[in-house]
LOSE-394116 format. One record per residue (C-alpha): residue number from 1; x, y, z; residue in one letter. Coordinates in steps of 0.2 Angstrom, whole numbers, always signed. Layout:
# residues N
   resi       u       v       w   resn
    NUM       X       Y       Z      A
...
This chain:
# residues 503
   resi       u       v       w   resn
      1      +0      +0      +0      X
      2     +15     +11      +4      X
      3     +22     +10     -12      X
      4      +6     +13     -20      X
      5      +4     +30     -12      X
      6     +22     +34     -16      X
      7     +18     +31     -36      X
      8      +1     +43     -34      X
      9     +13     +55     -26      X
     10     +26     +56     -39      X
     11     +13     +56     -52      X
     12      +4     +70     -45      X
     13     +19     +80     -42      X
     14     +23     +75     -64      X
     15      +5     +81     -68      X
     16     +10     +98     -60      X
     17     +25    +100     -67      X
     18     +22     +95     -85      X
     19      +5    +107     -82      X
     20     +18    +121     -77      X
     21     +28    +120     -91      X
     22     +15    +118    -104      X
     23      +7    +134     -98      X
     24     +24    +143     -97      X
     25     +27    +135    -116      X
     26     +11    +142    -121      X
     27     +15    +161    -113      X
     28     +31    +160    -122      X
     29     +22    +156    -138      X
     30      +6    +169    -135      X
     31     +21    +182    -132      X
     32     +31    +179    -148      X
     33     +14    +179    -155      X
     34     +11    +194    -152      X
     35     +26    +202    -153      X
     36     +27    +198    -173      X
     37     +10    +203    -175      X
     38     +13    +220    -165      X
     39     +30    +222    -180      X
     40     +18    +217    -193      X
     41      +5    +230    -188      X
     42     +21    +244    -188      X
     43     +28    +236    -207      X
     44     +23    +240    -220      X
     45     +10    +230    -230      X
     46     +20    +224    -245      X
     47     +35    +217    -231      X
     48     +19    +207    -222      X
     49     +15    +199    -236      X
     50     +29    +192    -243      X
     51     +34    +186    -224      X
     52     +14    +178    -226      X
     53     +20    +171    -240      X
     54     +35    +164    -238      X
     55     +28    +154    -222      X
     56     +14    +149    -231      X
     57     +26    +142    -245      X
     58     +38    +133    -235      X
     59     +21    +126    -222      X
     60     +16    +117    -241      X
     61     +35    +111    -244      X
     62     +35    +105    -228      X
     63     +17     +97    -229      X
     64     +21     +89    -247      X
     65     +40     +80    -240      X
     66     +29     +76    -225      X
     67     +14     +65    -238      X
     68     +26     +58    -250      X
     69     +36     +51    -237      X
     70     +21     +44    -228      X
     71     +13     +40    -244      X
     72     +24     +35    -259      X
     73     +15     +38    -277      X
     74     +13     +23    -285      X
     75     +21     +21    -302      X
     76      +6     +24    -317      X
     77      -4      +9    -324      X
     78      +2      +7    -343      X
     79     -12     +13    -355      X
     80     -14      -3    -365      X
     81      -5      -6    -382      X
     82     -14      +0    -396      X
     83     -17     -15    -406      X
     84     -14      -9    -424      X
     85      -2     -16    -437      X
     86      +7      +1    -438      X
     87     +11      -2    -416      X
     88     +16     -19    -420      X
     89     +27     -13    -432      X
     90     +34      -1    -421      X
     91     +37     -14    -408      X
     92     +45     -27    -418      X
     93     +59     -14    -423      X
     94     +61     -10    -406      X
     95     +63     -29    -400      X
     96     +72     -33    -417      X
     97     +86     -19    -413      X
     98     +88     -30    -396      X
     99     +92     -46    -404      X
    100     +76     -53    -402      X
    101     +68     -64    -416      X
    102     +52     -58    -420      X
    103     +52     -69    -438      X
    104     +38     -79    -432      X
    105     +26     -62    -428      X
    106     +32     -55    -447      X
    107     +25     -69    -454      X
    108      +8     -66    -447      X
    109      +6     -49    -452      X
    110     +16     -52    -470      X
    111      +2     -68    -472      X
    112     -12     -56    -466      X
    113      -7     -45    -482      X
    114      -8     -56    -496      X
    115     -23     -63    -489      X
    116     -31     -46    -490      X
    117     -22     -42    -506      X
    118     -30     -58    -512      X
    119     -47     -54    -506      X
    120     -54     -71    -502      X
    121     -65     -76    -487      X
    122     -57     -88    -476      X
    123     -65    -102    -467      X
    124     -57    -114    -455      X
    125     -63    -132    -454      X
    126     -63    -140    -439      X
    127     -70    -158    -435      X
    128     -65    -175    -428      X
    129     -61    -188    -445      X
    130     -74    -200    -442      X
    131     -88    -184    -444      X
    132     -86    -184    -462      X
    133     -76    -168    -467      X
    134     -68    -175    -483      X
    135     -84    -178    -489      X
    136     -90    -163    -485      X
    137     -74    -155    -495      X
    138     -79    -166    -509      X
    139     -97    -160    -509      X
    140     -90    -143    -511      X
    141     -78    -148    -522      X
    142     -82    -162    -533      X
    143     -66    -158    -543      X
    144     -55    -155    -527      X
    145     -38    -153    -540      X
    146     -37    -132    -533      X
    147     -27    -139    -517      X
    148     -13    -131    -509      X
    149      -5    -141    -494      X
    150      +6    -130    -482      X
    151     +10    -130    -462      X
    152      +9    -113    -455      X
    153     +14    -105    -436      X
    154     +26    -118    -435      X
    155     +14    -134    -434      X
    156     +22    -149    -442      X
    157      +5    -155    -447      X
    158      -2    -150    -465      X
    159     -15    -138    -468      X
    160     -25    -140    -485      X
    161     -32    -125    -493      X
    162     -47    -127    -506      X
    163     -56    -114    -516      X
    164     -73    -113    -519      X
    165     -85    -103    -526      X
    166    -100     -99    -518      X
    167    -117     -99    -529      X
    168    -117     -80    -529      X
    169     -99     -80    -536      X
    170     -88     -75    -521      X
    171     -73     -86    -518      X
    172     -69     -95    -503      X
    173     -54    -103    -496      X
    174     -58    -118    -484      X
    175     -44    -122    -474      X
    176     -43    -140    -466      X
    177     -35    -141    -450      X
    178     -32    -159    -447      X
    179     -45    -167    -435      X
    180     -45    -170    -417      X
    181     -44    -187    -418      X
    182     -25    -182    -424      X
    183     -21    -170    -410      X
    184     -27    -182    -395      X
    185     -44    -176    -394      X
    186     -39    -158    -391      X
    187     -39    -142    -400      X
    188     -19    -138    -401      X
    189     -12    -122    -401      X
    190      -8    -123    -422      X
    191     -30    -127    -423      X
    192     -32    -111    -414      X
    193     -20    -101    -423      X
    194     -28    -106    -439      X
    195     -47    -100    -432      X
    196     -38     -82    -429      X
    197     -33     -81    -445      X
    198     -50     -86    -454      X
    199     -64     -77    -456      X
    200     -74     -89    -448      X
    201     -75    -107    -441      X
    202     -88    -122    -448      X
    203     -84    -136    -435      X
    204     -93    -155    -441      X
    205    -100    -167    -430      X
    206    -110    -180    -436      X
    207    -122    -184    -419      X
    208    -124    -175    -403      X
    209    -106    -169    -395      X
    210     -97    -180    -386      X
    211     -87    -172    -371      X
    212     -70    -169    -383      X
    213     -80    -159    -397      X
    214     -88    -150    -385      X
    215     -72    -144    -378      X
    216     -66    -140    -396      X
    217     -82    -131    -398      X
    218     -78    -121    -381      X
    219     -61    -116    -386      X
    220     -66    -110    -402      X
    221     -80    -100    -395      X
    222     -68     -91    -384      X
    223     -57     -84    -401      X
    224     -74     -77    -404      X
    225     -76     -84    -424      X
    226     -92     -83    -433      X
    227     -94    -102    -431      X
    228    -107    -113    -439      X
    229    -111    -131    -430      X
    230    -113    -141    -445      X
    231    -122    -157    -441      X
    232    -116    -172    -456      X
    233    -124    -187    -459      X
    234    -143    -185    -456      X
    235    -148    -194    -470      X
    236    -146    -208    -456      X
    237    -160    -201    -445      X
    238    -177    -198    -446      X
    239    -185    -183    -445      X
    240    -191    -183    -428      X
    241    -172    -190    -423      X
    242    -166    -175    -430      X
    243    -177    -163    -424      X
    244    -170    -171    -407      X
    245    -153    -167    -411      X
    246    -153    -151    -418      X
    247    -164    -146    -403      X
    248    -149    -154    -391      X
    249    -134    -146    -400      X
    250    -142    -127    -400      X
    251    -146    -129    -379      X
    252    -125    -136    -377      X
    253    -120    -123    -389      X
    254    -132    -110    -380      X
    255    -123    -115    -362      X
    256    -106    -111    -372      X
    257    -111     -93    -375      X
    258    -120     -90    -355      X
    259    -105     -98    -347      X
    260     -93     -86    -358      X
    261    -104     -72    -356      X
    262    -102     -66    -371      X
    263    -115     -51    -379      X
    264    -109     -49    -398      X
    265    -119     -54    -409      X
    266    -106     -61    -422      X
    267    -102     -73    -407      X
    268    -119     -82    -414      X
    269    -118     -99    -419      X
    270    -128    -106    -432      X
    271    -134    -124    -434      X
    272    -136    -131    -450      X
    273    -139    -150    -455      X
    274    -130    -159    -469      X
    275    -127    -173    -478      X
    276    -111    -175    -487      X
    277    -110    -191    -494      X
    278    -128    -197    -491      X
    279    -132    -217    -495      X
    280    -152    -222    -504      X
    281    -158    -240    -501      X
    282    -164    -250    -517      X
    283    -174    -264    -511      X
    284    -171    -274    -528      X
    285    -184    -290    -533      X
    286    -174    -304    -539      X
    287    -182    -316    -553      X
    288    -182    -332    -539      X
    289    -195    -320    -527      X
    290    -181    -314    -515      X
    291    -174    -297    -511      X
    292    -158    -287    -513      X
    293    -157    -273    -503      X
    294    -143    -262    -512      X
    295    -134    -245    -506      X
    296    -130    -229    -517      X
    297    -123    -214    -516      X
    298    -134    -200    -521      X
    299    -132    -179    -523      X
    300    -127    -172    -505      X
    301    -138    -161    -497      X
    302    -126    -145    -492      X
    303    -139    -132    -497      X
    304    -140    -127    -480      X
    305    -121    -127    -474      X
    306    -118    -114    -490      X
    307    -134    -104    -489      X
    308    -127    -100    -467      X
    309    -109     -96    -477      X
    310    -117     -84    -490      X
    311    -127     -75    -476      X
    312    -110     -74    -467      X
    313     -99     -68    -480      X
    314    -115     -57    -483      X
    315    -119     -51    -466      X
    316    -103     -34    -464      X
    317     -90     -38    -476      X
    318     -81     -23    -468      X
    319     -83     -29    -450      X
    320     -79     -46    -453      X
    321     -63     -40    -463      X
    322     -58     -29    -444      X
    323     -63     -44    -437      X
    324     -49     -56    -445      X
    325     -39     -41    -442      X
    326     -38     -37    -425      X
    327     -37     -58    -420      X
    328     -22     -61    -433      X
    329     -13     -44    -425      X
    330     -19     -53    -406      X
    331     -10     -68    -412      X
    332      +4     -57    -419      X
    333      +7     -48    -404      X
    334      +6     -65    -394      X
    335     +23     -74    -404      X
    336     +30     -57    -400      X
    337     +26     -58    -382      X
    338     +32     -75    -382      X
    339     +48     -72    -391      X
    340     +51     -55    -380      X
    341     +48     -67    -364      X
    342     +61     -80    -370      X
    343     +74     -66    -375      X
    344     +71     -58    -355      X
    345     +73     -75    -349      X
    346     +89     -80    -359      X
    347     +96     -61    -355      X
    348     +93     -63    -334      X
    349    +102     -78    -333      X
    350    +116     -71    -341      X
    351    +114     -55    -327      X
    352    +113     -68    -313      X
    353    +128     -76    -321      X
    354    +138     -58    -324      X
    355    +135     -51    -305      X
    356    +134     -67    -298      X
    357    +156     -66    -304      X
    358    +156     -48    -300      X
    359    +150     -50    -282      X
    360    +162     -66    -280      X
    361    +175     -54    -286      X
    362    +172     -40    -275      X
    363    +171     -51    -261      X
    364    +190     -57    -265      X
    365    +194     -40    -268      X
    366    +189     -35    -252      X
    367    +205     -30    -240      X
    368    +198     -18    -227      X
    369    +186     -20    -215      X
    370    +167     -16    -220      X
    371    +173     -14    -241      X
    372    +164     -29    -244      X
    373    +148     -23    -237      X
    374    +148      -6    -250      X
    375    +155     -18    -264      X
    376    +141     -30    -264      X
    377    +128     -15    -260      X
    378    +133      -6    -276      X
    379    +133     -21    -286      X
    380    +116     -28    -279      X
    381    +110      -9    -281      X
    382    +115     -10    -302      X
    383    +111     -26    -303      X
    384     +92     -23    -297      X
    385     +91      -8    -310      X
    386     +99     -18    -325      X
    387     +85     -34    -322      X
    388     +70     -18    -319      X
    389     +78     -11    -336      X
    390     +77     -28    -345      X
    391     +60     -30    -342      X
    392     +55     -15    -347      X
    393     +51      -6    -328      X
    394     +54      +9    -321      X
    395     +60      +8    -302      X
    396     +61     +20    -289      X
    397     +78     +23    -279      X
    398     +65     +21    -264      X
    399     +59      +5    -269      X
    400     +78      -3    -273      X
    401     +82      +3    -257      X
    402     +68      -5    -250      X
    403     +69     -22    -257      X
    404     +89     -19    -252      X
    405     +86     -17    -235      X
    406     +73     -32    -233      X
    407     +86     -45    -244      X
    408    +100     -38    -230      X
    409     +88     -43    -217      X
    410     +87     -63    -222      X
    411    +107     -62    -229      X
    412    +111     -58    -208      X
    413    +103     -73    -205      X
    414    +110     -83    -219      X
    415    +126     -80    -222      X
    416    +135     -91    -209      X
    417    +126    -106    -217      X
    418    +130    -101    -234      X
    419    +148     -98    -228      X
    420    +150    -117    -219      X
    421    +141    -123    -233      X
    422    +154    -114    -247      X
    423    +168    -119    -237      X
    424    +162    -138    -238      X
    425    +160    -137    -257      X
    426    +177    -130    -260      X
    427    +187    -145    -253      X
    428    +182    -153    -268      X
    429    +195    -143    -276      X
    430    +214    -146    -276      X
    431    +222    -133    -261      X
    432    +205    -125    -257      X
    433    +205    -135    -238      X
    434    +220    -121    -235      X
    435    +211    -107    -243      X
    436    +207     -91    -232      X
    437    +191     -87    -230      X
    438    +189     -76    -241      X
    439    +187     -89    -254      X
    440    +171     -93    -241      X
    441    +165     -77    -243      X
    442    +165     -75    -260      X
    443    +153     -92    -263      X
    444    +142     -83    -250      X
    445    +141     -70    -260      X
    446    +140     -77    -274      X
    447    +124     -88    -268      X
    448    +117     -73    -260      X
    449    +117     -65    -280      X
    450    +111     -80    -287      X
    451     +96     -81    -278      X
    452     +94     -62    -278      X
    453     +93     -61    -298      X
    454     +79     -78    -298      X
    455     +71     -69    -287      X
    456     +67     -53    -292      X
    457     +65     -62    -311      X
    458     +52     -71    -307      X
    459     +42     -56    -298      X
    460     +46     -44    -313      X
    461     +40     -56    -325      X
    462     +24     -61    -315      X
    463     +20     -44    -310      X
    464     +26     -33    -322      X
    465     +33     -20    -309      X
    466     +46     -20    -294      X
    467     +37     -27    -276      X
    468     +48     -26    -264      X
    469     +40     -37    -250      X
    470     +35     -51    -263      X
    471     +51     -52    -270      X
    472     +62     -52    -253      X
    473     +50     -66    -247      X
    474     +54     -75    -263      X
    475     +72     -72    -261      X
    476     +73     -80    -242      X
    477     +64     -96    -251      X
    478     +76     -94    -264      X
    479     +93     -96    -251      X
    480     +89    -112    -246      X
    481     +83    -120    -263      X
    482     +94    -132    -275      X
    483    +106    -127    -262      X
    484    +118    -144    -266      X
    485    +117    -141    -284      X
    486    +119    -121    -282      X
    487    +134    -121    -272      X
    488    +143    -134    -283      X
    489    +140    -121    -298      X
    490    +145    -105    -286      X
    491    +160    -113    -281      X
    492    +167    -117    -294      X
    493    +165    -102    -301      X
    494    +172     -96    -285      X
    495    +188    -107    -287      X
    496    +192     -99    -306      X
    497    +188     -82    -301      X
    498    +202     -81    -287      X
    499    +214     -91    -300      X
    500    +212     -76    -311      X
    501    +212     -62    -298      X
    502    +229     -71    -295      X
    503    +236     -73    -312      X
């Protein structure tokens, strides 16, 4: 209890005290207060406001240093990438003057040219082989000799081009992806490519989907193509059967459309029934009594299929032009994105590779006391600007820094593990066990960078932008990973760099 009353006692005497000096700080103030404002009563009126003035200025300075600090402004979203032929242009000189090979994203746009030169509406065929997509191209074609064979985008499977000519007299190139049945079931990247640079799609089934067409059909739906469902063979149903199916293929082909969620109307899918290579019965009588039934071929029924492929071609010819356009220059642009992304990959490893020396080498170089520490910081400071560079970000000093200061916190930690570990994987070379430790050093640094450039790869190239947080996270995971394997590699390196530095 006595000690309790002591603690009220010195409290209460610290109330006072601090009650004292806070009104003696308050006089002070209300005196200087209005001393200045009795001089600016006496100045003259000009001198007052440029005083005003001045405060007022440096109170906003003050204020502004006092928000950005508080509140760093975040870097500005990109406005996306015009999507014209004259941007990709652009962007394929750029990437060219790097070294990158953009040969594959030329040919799209020089194919999309004489296509257009040409002037011929493209259709791509899609279908599995049993549905009957030779015969159709034989019902179209009855002298199929017009036929080129080529394989585009890189696909070792043929493509077969056929020119027909509508009954209204407009030419049509039919293109004949090969059939699901040849690529596993699926619709491969080459199929795809093909539907974005037709006009539109026809895919050929020859009864209800089964769950591998209707995933072809899906993926098609999503490169929004004018598509048409044709539906071969119905010369094998009757009419109520194929009534049935028609009525079963536009409710799965109606899902398609809710669960992409897709409102343009050149997203329709028509459905149209066929029959390309239709068989009649001939019941014969033969002179005994008995009878032979017999199977001919007779003149396919296709009027359908090309009446929904006149309407089409008929429907916007200017739209539907803009249409094949704008998804040949999407495929374009997506080669160039994919050639860019394997140039940035191929170009970091050989940063990692460069500062990964350079830090090895600084930390041999490395005589006096605390040298090491400013080496590596400058390096690791170039080194984060050069991998923001290559993938096409701007950093701020204060987010280098950052990220800087965060890695230094896990390499505290780390580096008398990496140290024990370097100098184990060093007696694996002649005269190393006898090797100070600045040989030690530079393989922990040299670890350290290693993991430091994976890092802050793999968060450029997912994110598009320097995260600081993320990116040291991934780092400490990175220490530790492949660290057998890594330490080999580091060490040698290690073990010729000092040999050099020597020579």
């Amino acid at each position: 209890m006595t000690l309790d009353r002591h603690l009220r006692i010195v409290l209460a005497i610290a109330i006072v005290v601090g009650m004292v000096l806070l009104l003696f700080a308050v006089l002070m103030l209300t005196e200087s207060a209005l001393e200045v404002w009795h001089r600016f009563r006496e100045a003259p009126r000009w001198a007052t406001a440029l005083w005003l003035g001045a405060l007022g200025t440096l109170t906003l300075a003050t204020g502004w240093a006092v928000w950005r600090l508080l509140f760093p402004a975040r870097q500005p979203a990109r406005e996306p990438e015009a999507l014209t032929e004259e941007a990709l242009q652009e962007r394929m000189a750029q990437s060219e003057q790097l070294g990158i090979d953009v040969d594959s994203a030329r040919q799209e746009l020089v194919g999309l040219a004489q296509r257009k030169a040409a002037g011929d509406f493209r259709i791509a065929l899609f279908g599995e082989i049993s549905a009957g997509k030779s015969a159709l191209i034989r019902a179209l074609l009855p002298q199929a000799d017009d036929i080129t064979v080529s394989a585009r985008g890189g696909s070792t499977r043929e493509l077969s081009d056929y020119i027909w000519t509508s009954p209204a007299g407009d030419r049509l190139i039919v293109t004949d992806v090969p059939g699901l049945n040849e690529a596993d079931g699926l619709l491969d990247q080459p199929a795809k490519d093909e539907a974005l640079r037709a006009h539109a799609v026809v895919f050929v089934c020859d009864n209800d989907l089964t769950r591998a067409q209707h995933d072809a059909v899906g993926a098609l739906r999503e490169l929004h193509r004018p598509m048409i469902v044709a539906l071969n063979k119905t010369d094998r149903f009757t009419d109520v059967e194929l009534e049935q199916l028609r009525t079963s293929l536009r409710q799965r082909v109606e899902q398609l459309g809710e669960e992409q969620l897709s409102v343009d109307q050149d997203d329709s899918i028509d459905i149209v029934a066929i029959s390309a290579a239709p068989l009649e019965k001939i019941v014969r009588q033969l002179p005994d009594g008995t009878e032979q039934v017999e199977t001919r071929a007779v003149i396919p029924e296709i009027d359908e299929l090309g009446d929904a492929l006149q309407r089409m071609m008929d429907r916007d010819p200017v739209m539907m032009e803009e249409l094949r356009d704008a998804s040949v220059f999407i495929l374009a642009r997506r080669k160039l994105d994919v050639a860019e992304a394997q140039y940035r990959k191929e170009r970091s490893q050989e940063l990692i590779s460069e500062y990964t020396r350079k830090a090895m080498v600084g930390a041999l170089a490395a005589v006096a006391p605390g040298t090491d520490i400013l080496i590596q910081g400058y390096l690791g400071a170039n080194f984060v600007r050069e991998l923001c560079e290559l993938y096409d970000v701007s950093p701020r000093d204060i987010d280098v820094q950052q990220f800087l200061k965060l890695s230094q916190m896990h390499i505290g930690k780390a580096l008398p593990l990496l140290m024990a570990i370097g100098g184990n994987a060093l007696k694996a070379f002649p005269g190393a066990g006898t090797v100070a430790g600045g040989l030690m050093h530079a393989v922990a640094y040299g670890l350290i960078f290693d993991a430091l450039g994976s890092s802050l790869t793999r968060t450029l190239s997912e994110s598009g932008r320097l995260r600081p947080a993320p990116a040291a996270s991934l780092f400490r995971k990175q220490l530790s990973e492949n660290l057998e394997k890594r330490t080999a590699r580091v060490a040698k390196l290690a073990w010729d760099a000092r040999r050099k530095t020597r020579d």
